[in-house]
N, C-alpha and C positions, 0 to 999 in steps of 0.2 A: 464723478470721481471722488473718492476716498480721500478728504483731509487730514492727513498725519499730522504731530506735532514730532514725532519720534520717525528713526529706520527702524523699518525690519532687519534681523541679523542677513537677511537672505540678499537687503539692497546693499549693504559692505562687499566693497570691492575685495577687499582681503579677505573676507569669508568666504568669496567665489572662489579665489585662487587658493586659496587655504583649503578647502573641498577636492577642488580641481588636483590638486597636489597629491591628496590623499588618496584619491582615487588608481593615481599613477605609481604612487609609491603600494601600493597594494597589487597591483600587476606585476610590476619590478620584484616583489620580495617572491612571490610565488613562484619565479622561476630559479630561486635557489634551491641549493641543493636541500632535500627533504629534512634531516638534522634540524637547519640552520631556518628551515619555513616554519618551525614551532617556536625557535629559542630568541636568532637575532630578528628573522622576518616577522613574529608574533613583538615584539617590542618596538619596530619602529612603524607599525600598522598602526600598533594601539597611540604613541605619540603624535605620529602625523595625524592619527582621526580627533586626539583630546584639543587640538590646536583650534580647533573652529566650535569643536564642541564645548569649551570653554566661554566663547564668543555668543553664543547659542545663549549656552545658561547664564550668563550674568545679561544678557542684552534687554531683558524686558524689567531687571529689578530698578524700582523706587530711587533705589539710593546711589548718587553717582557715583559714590568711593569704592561701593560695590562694583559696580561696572569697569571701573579704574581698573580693580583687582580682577577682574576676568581679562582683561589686555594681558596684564601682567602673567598668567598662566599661561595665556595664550601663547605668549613669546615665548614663555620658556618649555613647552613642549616644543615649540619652532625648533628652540636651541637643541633641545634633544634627539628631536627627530635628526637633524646636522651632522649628531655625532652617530647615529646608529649609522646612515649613510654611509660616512667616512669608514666605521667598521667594516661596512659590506666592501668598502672597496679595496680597503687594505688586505681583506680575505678572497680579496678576487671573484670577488660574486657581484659586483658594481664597477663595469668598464668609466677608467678616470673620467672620459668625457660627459657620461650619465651622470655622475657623481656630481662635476662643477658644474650642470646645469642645473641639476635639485639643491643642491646648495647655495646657489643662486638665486633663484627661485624664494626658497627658506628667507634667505637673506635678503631678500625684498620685501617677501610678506612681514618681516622685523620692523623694517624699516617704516612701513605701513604703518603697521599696530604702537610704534615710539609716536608717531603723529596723530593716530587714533588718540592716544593717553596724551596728548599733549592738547590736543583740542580738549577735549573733556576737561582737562584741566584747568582750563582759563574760568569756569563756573564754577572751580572751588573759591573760597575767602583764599587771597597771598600766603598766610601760614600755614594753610595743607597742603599746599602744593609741591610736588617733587620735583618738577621740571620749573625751572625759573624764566622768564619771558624777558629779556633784554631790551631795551628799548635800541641799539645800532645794532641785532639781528634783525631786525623788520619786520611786520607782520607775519605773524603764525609761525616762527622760530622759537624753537627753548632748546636751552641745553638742561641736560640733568645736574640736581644740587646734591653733594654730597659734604 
């Protein structure tokens, strides 16, 4: 067996379901009306697929604060992909019920990737870090510093 000291982007749980996601939001968009499979369903394809592809590309570089910044992409196509969704449903192309599961969905894999960047974080020096480590949140808790 193969000794890592690092994961593959493939062993992250949030990049299976970030994949997984992408896969179903690319089914779902295809059955909109033809217009709307170039303009809104070509834009929440390419967001939902940059989300893990983000993950992808920063996951094998050197530098953690790189890696950091690929979390940070990565959520925010999450965020984006959310709002295209929301689009589809408000135009009636995404039944509500579709809609709060993939936004769901979205909003877990966030959720993920905020604790992704907050582990990674505990290997910066205290002054680079974005997320601050509370000593009464308890182990592996941070809130974001602003």
């Amino acid at each position: 067996m193969e000794k890592r000291t690092f994961l593959h982007v493939e062993d992250l749980e949030v990049y299976q379901k970030l994949c997984h996601l992408h896969i179903e939001v690319c089914d779902i968009s295809h059955r909109w009306p033809a217009e709307e499979r170039y303009e809104l369903g070509s834009q929440v394809r390419r967001s939902s697929n940059s989300a893990p592809a983000q993950l992808a590309e920063k996951n094998d570089d050197r530098h953690l604060r790189n890696k950091i910044e690929g979390i940070n992409r990565a959520r925010g196509e999450a965020g984006e992909t959310i709002h295209h969704l929301f689009m589809a449903k408000l135009k009636g192309y995404l039944d509500p019920k579709d809609y709060e599961d993939l936004r769901s969905r979205c909003q877990e894999c966030i959720r993920m990737l905020n604790g992704l960047e907050s582990s990674l974080e505990k290997h910066l020096p205290p002054d680079d870090r974005k997320w601050a480590v509370r000593e009464d949140d308890g182990p592996g808790y941070a809130t974001p510093e602003h």
